[in-house]
TORROSE-953738 format. One record per residue (C-alpha): residue in three letters; x, y, z. Coordinates in steps of 0.25 Angstrom, whole numbers, padded with zeros to 4 digits, always signed. Layout:
% TORROSE-953738
alaXYZ...
***
This chain:
% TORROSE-953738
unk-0018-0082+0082unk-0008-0078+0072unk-0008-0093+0066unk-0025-0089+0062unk-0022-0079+0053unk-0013-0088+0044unk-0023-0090+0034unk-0016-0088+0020unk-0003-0095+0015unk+0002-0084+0010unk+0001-0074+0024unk+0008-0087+0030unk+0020-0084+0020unk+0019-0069+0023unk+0021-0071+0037unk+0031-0081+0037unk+0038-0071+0027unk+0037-0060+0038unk+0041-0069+0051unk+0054-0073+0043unk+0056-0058+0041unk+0054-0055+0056unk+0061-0064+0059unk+0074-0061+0050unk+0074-0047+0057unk+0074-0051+0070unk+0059-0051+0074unk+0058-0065+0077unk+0053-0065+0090unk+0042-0056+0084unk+0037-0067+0075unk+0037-0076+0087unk+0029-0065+0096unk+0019-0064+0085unk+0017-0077+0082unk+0021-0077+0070unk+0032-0089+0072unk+0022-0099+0078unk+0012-0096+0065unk+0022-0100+0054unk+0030-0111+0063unk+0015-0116+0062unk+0013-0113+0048unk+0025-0122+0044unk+0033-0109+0042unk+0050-0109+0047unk+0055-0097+0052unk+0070-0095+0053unk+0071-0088+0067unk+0086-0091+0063unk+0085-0077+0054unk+0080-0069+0066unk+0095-0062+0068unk+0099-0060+0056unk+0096-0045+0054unk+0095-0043+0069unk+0106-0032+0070unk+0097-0022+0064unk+0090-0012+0074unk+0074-0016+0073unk+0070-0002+0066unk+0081-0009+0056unk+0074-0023+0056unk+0060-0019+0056unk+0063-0011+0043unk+0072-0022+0036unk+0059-0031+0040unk+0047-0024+0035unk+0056-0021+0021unk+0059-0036+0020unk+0043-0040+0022unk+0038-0032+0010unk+0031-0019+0006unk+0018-0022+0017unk+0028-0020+0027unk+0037-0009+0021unk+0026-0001+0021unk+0021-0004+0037unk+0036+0001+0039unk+0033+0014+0031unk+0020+0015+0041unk+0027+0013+0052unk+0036+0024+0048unk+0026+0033+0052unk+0023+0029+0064unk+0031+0036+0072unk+0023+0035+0085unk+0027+0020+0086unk+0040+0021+0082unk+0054+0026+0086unk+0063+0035+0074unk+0073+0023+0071unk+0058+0015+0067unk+0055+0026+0061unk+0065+0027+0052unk+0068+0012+0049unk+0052+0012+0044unk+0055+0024+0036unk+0067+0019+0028unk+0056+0007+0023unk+0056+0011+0007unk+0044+0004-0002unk+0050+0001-0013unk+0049-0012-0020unk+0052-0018-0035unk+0042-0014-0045unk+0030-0024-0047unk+0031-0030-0062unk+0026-0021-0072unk+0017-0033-0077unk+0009-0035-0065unk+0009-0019-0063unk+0002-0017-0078unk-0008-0029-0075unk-0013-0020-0063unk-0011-0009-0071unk-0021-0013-0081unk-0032-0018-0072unk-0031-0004-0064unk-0030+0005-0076unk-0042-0003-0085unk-0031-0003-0096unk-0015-0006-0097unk-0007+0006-0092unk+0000+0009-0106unk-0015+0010-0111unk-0020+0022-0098unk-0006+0028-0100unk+0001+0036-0111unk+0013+0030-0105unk+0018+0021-0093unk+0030+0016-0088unk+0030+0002-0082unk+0042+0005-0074unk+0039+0011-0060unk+0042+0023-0054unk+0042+0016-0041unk+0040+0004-0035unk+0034+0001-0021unk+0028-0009-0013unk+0013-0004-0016unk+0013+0001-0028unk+0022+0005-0041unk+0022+0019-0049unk+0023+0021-0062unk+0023+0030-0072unk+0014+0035-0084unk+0008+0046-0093unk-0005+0048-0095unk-0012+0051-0111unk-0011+0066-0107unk+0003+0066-0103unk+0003+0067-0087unk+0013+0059-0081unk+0008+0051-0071unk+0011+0040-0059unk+0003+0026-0061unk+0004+0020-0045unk+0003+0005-0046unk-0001-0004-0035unk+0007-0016-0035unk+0000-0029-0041unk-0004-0038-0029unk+0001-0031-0019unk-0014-0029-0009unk-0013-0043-0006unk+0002-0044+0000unk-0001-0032+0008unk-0013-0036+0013unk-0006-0048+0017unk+0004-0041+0025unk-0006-0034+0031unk-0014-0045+0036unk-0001-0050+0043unk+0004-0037+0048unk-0009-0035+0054unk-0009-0048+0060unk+0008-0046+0063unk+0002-0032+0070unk-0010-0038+0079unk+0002-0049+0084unk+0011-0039+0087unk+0002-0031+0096unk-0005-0040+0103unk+0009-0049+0106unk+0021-0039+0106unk+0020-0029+0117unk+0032-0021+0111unk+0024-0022+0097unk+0011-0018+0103unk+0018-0003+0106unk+0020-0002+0090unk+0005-0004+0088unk+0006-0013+0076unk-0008-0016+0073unk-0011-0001+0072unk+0001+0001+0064unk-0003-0011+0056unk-0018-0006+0054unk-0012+0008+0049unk-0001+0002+0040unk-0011-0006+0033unk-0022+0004+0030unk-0011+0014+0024unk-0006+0002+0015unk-0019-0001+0010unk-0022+0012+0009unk-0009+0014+0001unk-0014+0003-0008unk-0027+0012-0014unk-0019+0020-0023unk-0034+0026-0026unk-0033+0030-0011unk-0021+0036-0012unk-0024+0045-0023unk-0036+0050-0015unk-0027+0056-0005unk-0017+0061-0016unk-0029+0071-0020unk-0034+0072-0006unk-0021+0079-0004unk-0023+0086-0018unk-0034+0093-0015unk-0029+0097+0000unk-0018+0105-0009unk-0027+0110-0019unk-0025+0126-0018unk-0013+0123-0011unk-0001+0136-0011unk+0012+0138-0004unk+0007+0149+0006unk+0021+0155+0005unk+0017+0159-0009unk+0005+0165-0005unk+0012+0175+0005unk+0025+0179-0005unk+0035+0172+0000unk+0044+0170-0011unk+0052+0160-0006unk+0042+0150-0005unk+0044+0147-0021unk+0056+0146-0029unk+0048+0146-0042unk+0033+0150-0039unk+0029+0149-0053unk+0025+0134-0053unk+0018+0133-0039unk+0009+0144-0045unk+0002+0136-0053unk+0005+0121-0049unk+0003+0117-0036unk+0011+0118-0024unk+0008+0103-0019unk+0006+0091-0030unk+0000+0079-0028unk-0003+0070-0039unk-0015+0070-0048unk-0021+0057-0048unk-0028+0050-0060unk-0040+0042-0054unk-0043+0036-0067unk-0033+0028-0066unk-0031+0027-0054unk-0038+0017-0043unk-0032+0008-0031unk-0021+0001-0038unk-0016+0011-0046unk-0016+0025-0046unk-0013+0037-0057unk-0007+0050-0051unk+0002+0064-0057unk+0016+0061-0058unk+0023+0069-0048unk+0038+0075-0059unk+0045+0081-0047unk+0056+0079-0038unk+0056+0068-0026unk+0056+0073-0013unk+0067+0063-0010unk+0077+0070-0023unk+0079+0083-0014unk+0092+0084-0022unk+0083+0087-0035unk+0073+0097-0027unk+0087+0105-0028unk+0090+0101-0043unk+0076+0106-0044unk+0076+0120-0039unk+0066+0117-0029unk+0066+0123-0017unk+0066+0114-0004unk+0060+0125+0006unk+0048+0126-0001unk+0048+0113-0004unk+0049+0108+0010unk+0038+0120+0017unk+0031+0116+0004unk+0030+0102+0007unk+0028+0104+0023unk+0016+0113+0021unk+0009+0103+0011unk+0010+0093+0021unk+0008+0101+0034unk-0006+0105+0025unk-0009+0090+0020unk-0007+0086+0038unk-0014+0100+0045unk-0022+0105+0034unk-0030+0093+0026unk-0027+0082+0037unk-0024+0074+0026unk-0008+0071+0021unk+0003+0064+0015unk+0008+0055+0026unk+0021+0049+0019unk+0027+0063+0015unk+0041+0058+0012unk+0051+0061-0001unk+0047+0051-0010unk+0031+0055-0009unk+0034+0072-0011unk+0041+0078-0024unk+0044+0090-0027unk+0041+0099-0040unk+0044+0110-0047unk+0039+0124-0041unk+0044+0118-0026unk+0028+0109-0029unk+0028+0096-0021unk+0019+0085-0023unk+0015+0075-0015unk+0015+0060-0020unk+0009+0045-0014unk-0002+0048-0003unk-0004+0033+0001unk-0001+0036+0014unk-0010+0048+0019unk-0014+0053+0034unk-0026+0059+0039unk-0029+0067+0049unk-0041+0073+0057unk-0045+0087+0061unk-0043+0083+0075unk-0029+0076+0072unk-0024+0088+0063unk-0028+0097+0076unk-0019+0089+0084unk-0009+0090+0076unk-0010+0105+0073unk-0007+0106+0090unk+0001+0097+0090unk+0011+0105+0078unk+0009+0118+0085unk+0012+0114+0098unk+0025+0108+0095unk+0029+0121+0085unk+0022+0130+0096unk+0030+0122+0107unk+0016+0118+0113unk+0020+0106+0122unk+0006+0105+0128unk-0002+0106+0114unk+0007+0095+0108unk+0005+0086+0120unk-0011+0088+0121unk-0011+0082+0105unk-0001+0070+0109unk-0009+0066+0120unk-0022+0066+0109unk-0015+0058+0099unk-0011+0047+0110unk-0027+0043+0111unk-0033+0040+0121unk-0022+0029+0128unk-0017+0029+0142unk-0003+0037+0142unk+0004+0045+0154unk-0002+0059+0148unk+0007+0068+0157unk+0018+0062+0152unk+0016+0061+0138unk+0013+0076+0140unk+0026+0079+0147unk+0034+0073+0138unk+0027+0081+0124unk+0028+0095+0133unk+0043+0093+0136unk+0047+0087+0121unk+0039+0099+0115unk+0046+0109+0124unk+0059+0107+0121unk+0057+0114+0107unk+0052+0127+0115unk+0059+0141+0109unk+0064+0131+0096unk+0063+0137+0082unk+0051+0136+0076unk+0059+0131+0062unk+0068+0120+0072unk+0056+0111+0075unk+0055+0099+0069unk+0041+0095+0068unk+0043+0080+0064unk+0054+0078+0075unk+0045+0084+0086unk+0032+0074+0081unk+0042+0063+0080unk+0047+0067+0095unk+0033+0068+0099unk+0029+0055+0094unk+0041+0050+0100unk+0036+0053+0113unk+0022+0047+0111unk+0031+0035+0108unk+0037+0034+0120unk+0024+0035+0127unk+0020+0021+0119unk+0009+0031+0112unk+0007+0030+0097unk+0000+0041+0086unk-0013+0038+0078unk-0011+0034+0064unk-0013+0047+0057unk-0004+0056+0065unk+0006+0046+0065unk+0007+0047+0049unk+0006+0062+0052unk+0018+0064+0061unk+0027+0055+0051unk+0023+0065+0041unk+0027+0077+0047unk+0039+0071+0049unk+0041+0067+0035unk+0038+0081+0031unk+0048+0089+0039unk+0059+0077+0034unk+0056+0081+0022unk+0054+0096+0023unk+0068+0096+0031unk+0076+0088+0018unk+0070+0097+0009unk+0075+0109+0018unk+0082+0109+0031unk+0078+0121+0037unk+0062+0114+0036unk+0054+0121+0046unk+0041+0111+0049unk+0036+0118+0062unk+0036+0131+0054unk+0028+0126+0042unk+0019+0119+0050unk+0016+0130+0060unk+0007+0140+0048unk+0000+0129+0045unk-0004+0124+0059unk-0007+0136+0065unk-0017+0139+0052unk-0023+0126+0053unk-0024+0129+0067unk-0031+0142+0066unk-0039+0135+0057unk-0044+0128+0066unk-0049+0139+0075unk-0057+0146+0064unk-0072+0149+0067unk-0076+0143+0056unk-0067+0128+0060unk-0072+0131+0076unk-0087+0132+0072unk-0085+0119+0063unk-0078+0111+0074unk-0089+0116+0085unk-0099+0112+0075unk-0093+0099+0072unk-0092+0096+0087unk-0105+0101+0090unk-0112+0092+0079unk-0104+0079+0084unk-0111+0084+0100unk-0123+0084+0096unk-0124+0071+0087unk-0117+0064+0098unk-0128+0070+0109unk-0138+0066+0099unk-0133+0051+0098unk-0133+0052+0114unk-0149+0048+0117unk-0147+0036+0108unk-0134+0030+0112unk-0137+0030+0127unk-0152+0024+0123unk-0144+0014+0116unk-0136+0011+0126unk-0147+0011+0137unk-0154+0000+0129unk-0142-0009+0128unk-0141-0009+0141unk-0155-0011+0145unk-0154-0024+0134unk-0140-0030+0142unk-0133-0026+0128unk-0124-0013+0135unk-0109-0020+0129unk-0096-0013+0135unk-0083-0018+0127unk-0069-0019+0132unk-0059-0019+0124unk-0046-0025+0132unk-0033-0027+0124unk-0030-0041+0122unk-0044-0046+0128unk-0049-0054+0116unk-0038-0059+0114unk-0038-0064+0129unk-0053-0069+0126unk-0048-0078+0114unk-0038-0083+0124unk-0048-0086+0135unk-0059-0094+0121unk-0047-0102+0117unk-0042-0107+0132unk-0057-0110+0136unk-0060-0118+0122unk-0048-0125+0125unk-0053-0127+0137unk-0067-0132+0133unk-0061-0141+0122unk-0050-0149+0133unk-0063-0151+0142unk-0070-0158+0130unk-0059-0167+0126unk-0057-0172+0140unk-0073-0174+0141unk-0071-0183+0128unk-0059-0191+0132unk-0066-0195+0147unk-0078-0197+0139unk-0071-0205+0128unk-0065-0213+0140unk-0079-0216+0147unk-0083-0219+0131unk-0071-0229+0128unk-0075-0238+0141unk-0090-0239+0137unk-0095-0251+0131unk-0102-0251+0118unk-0102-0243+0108unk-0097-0242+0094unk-0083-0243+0092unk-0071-0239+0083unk-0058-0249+0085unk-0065-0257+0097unk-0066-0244+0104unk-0077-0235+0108unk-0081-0227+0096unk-0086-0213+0104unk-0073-0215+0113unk-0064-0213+0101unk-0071-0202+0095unk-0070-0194+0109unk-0056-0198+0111unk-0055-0192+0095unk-0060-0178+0098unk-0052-0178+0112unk-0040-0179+0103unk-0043-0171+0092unk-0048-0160+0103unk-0034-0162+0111unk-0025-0158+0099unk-0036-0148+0095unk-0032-0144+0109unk-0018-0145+0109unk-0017-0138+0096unk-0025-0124+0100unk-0016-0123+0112unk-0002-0126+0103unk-0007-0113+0095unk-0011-0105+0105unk+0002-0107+0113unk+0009-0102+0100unk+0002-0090+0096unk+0007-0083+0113
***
């Protein structure tokens, strides 16, 4: 099975590479779960099953970690994924996969340049008044530099690293294989869901590689914030800004402005962002800046980006926010964006109120609709959300804490073996990082209250005549081209069956493979038959007279004694692999 897909040189050296990694931190007998031993044993390829305790006293979070660092940036980055899923994992995971940093030395400035030049249609020195070979900072991905344009704007020049598609995609190939192992070999690895994970990881990390991509969605989110003002302003309150004179005129949320001249999938040209990292709070002080606003500023810009536009910053943490003069934030690296639906952002709307309005039956009926359509004790799962949300009955609106009482929610779908869809996993991990941040920047944070005006707008929204008669008719146009369709399908229908053509498909888990189990045991089968056939007939040939001959013996005998051989070790052969790929 595994042994197939070996079909380079060079993914046969990855995956030694990743085995002897394993195997270092303790996951040895995964390897030889997963086949994974059998294949390079095959392959000529030692492994040193003598390594497999040496770091063994760390906790797995610990291990996994220290593994995914030591394989390379591929897997750095499924960590960083995995980080967000929250549904899958427990906190000490959590927080292992979040401590993963990318950051690798700079790619050679020659190599950089070359691309440079083939992206840009002339050198850098030549598109630029000035630019500074040395980067900013250096990741797995991609490298920043900076330069100034003919006109004097300073700006950021996002460099993809030389070569680098190829290696991931490599990995990718063996993760996806890795994954499809895992689940259909480990039940305890099947409970994680690796081939969804796998599939989610590797469309955010090719997505991360259009640099074009992610410049769309930096000016997606620009023109959501077009017009946008700090309400606060708008109704008096004097608080809201300690200098007022700036955000008159500048706007109150920055994202940066992108150069698409010169800007393409390896490369991208974007505003440098001059502010202060939301990581330096000691300099938001130095600064005169005040962290209240900055922290209800920065809730609502999100709240906005995940309820209002359904389109937002997944990846909200310090490094990606910075903060500017007149209490301004802006808003950097949108390679990893979420999405969500009208009917997702609706759930969500009643599932926020009912935990704020201590709701237990509103937040149950949303959990039970993300969990699908998969068989789970219902009841149960209900008691369990009614009772967690009443234990914050008659509590302060100001002490809830949003991101706690997600994560505890999540918790319990956990526990139920049930997992969140993709999107509102990315979502829940964001709110999380926003309130973590909101609460550094000030401690008396209040998430639940900056969140309720906003839901229960959104909400009323929703119940205007104008958005009712737009549903209704959106619903009413889907009837009626679904009983328009209805003469045709059941004439279809009607005539396969007339014809013997009406197909029902089953899909039962494990049952193709079961099949190729069955093909390979019966051509076994056929091909033993045949080579007893030719040895009694190469036996009744050897005692016939006549005949030509080879070495004084019956010419035709040999021959069927040949392939009898040459069948048997065919034989014995298939069987050897297939015992070693259990």
């Amino acid at each position: 099975m595994l042994w197939q897909t070996l079909t380079t040189v060079r993914d046969l050296a990855r995956l030694h590479n990743i085995a002897l990694i394993l195997i270092r931190y303790g996951f040895g007998d995964m390897v030889r779960r997963m086949g994974l031993a059998n294949a390079l044993e095959r392959a000529g390829r030692a492994l040193h099953w003598n390594e497999a305790e040496e770091l063994a006293h760390l906790e797995p979070p610990a291990r996994v970690r220290r593994a995914l660092e030591e394989l390379g940036p591929t897997f750095v980055k499924l960590g960083q994924v995995l980080a967000t899923r929250i549904d899958l994992f427990e906190p000490e995971w959590i927080i292992e996969f979040g401590k993963l940093q990318d950051s690798t030395p700079a790619a050679p400035w020659s190599d950089i340049r070359q691309q440079l030049c083939e992206d840009l249609g002339a050198p850098p020195e030549e598109v630029f008044a000035t630019f500074d070979p040395e980067p900013l900072a250096a990741a797995s991905v991609a490298q920043v530099h900076r330069a100034r344009l003919e006109d004097g704007s300073e700006v950021v020049v996002k460099v993809r690293r030389p070569g680098i598609r190829p290696i991931i995609e490599a990995d990718l190939r063996w993760l996806a294989r890795l994954a499809k192992l895992a689940e259909g070999e480990s039940p305890e690895l099947r409970a994680f869901r690796p081939q969804e994970v796998v599939r989610q990881f590797a469309q955010s990390l090719r997505r991360e590689l259009d640099f074009a991509g992610e410049c769309r969605n930096a000016e997606h989110i620009a023109e959501n914030f077009s017009g946008y003002t700090d309400k606060d302003e708008l109704t008096g309150d004097t608080t809201a800004e300690a200098a007022p004179e700036p955000s008159a005129v500048l706007p109150i949320i920055v994202i940066p402005h992108v150069y698409w001249q010169w800007t393409g999938e390896r490369v991208c040209v974007q505003e440098f962002i001059a502010g202060i990292s939301g990581r330096k709070l000691a300099d938001v002080d130095q600064a005169g800046l005040d962290r209240k606003v900055l922290a209800r500023r920065g809730a609502r810009a999100v709240l906005k980006m995940i309820i209002e536009d359904g389109f937002f910053h997944a990846d909200p943490h310090p490094g990606n926010v910075f903060y500017l003069p007149g209490n301004r934030i802006a808003f950097i690296d949108f390679g990893m964006i979420g999405r969500l639906t009208e009917v997702r952002r609706d759930q969500l709307m009643r599932l926020l109120l009912g935990l704020v309005k201590h709701e237990p039956q509103r937040v149950a009926d949303v959990m039970i609709e993300w969990t699908g359509d998969v068989v789970l004790d219902e009841d149960g799962l209900q008691l369990e959300i009614q009772t967690f949300v009443q234990q914050y009955h008659g509590m302060a609106l100001k002490q809830l804490k949003l991101g706690e009482m997600l994560s505890d929610l999540v918790a319990i779908l956990r526990q139920h073996h049930l997992t969140l869809p993709t999107d509102l996993s990315l979502l829940i991990k964001a709110f999380i990082s926003l309130e973590g941040m909101g609460r550094e920047l000030d401690p008396d944070f209040d998430m639940a209250g900056e969140a309720m005006p906003l839901l229960e707008q959104a909400l009323r929204a929703r119940y205007t005549p104008a958005a009712i008669f737009k549903r209704g008719w959106r619903a009413a146009s889907e009837a009626l081209s679904l009983v328009a369709g209805l003469p045709q399908d059941i004439s279809r229908l009607l005539r396969a069956a007339r014809r013997g053509r009406l197909e029902i498909h089953i899909d039962i888990l494990h049952l193709k493979r079961v099949g190729n189990q069955l093909d390979s045991a019966a051509n076994r089968l056929v091909v033993g038959i045949v080579i007893a056939a030719l040895i009694i007939g190469s036996s009744i040939v050897m005692t016939v007279p006549g005949g030509p001959t080879l070495l004084g013996l019956p010419f035709f005998g040999l021959l069927g004694f040949a392939g009898a051989v040459i069948g048997s070790l065919w034989l014995l052969l298939s069987i050897w692999r297939s015992g070693g790929e259990k």
